[in-house]
N, C-alpha and C positions, 0 to 999 in steps of 0.2 A: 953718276948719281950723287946729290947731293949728300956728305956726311953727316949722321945723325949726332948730336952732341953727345959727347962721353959719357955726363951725369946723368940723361937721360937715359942712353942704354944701361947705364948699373943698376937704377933705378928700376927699371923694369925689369933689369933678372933678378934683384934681390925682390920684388915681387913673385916673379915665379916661385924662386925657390924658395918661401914661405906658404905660397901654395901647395906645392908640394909635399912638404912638411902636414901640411891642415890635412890632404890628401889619405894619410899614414893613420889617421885618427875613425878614419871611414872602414866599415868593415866592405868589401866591395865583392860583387862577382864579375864573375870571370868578363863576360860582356860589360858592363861598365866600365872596369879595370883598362879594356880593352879600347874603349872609347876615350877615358881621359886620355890615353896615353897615345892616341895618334894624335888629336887636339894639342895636346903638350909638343910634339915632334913637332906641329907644321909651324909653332911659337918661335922653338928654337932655332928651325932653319930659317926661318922671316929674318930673325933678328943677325943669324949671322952670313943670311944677304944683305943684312943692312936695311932692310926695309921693316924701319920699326911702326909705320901706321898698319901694314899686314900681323904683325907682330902684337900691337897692340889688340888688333881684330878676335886674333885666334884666343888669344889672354883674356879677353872679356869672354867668349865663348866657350874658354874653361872653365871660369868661375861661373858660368849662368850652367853650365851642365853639372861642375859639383854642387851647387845649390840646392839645381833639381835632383841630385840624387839622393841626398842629406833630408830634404824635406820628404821625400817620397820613404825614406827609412824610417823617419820619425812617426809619420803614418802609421807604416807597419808596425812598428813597436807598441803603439799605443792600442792597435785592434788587437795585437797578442795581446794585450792586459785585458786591454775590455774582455776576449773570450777567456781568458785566463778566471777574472771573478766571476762569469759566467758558467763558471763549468759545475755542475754537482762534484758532489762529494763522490769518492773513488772512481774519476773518470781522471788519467790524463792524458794530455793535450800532445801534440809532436813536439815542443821545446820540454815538457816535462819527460819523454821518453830521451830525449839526446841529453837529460842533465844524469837519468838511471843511466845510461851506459857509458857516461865517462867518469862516474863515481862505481860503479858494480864495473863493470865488463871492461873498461879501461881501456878500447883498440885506440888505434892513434887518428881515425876518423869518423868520430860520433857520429855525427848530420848523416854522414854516404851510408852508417853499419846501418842505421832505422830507415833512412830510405829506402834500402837493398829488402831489409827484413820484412817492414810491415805496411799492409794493404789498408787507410784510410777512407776507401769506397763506402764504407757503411758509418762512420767513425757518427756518436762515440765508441759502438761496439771496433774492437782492434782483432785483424787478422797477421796473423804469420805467414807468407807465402811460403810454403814449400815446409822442411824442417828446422827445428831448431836446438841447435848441439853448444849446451852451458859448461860441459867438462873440462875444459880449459880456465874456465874464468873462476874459479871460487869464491872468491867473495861476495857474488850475485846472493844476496838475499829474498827477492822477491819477486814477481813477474808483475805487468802493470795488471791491477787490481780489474779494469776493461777489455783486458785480452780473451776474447770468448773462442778464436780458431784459432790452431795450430795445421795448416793444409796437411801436413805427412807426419814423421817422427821426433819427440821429444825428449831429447837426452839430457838428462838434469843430474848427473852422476857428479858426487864431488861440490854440489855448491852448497850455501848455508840456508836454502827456501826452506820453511816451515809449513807452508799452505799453498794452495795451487789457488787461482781466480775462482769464483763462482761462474757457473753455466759454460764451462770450458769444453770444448769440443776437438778430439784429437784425433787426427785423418790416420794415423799409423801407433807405431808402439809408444808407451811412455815409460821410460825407465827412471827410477828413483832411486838407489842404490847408494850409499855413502853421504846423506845429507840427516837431518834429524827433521823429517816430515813425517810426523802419527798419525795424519786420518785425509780423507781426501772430501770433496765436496759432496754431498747429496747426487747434485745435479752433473757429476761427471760423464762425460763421454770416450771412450776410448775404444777406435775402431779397429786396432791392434791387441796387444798382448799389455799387459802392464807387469813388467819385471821390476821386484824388486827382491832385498837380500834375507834368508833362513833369518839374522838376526831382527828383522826389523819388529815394531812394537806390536803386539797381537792389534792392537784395534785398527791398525793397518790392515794388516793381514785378513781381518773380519771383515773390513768396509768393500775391500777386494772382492771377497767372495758374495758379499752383498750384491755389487754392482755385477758381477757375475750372472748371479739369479736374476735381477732385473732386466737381461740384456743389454744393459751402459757398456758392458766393456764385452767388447764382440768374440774375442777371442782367449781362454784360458791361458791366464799365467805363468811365465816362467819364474823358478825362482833362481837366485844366483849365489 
């Protein structure tokens, strides 16, 4: 086989490896990720068979795939805005719940904890699949303002919430205990027990026993 001229293969890796580089600025998943990087592999073996028109091939077929996946982002980003100024007042959106949990709840993978946690099926109304236990996280201020289901138990022991959602609906107990929350919503549901502590502020204590009488809260109070 004919040898390829020196400056032209430097040339073309010091193109790759500036692609590359451009690569590093893409936020990518996993299948993309996946894709450039076998396209990049079949580059680099072209090139150190020597066969830099194969080489060249796959190298234009990397840049035509990171193109398309860079335009295909920009898309999206721009339909997040559009429903982003779209959205009423106290609704928000899936990028607004992953910005509350890595400012409040702080685990080390936002995207995966709200995807794990909550059911978009009906959105804008927001469900919690299954329960949801805040004791750990303390600095959680607030729940999103359109969370109306909690599927099972609500453990909010220890954080700084003041008020719970309007038209919130709770499949199990909800415990409140060591936060400074004084009154609960009109429209509360709680198909469990709602525990909270001897100290807390009478008109706690009162709205309790309101929801009580109305049958919102299914099951009489412990207190702790």
């Amino acid at each position: 086989m004919k040898e390829q001229p020196k400056q032209s293969l430097e040339s073309e890796l010091e193109m790759a490896r500036s692609r590359r580089k451009e690569v590093k600025r893409v936020e990518l998943t996993p299948d993309e990720d996946k894709a450039l990087f076998l396209i990049l592999n079949k580059a680099i073996a072209a090139e150190r068979a020597g066969d830099l028109a194969k080489a060249l091939e796959h190298y234009t077929e990397y840049k035509e795939e990171l193109l398309k996946i860079k335009r295909k982002k920009r898309r999206e980003k721009k339909k997040k805005e559009k429903e982003k100024e779209e959205l009423p007042e106290g609704v928000w959106d899936r990028e607004m719940l992953i910005q509350w949990v890595t400012d409040e709840i702080k685990v080390a993978e936002p995207r995966k904890w709200v995807k794990q946690k909550f059911d978009f099926s009906e959105f804008p109304k927001l469900k919690i699949k299954k329960g949801l236990d805040l004791s750990k996280y303390p600095d959680v201020t607030q729940l999103p303002p359109n969370l109306k289901e909690i599927e099972k138990h609500a453990y909010l022991v220890g954080t700084k919430i003041e008020r719970l959602p309007d038209g919130l609906v709770i499949g199990g107990h909800l415990t409140i205990t060591d936060l400074p929350i004084k009154d609960l919503p009109d429209d509360l549901v709680v198909e469990g027990q709602v525990r909270y502590s001897k100290k807390a502020p009478e008109t706690l204590k009162a709205k309790v026993e309101e929801l009580i009488s109305k049958g919102q809260v299914k099951r009489k109070s412990m207190w702790f």
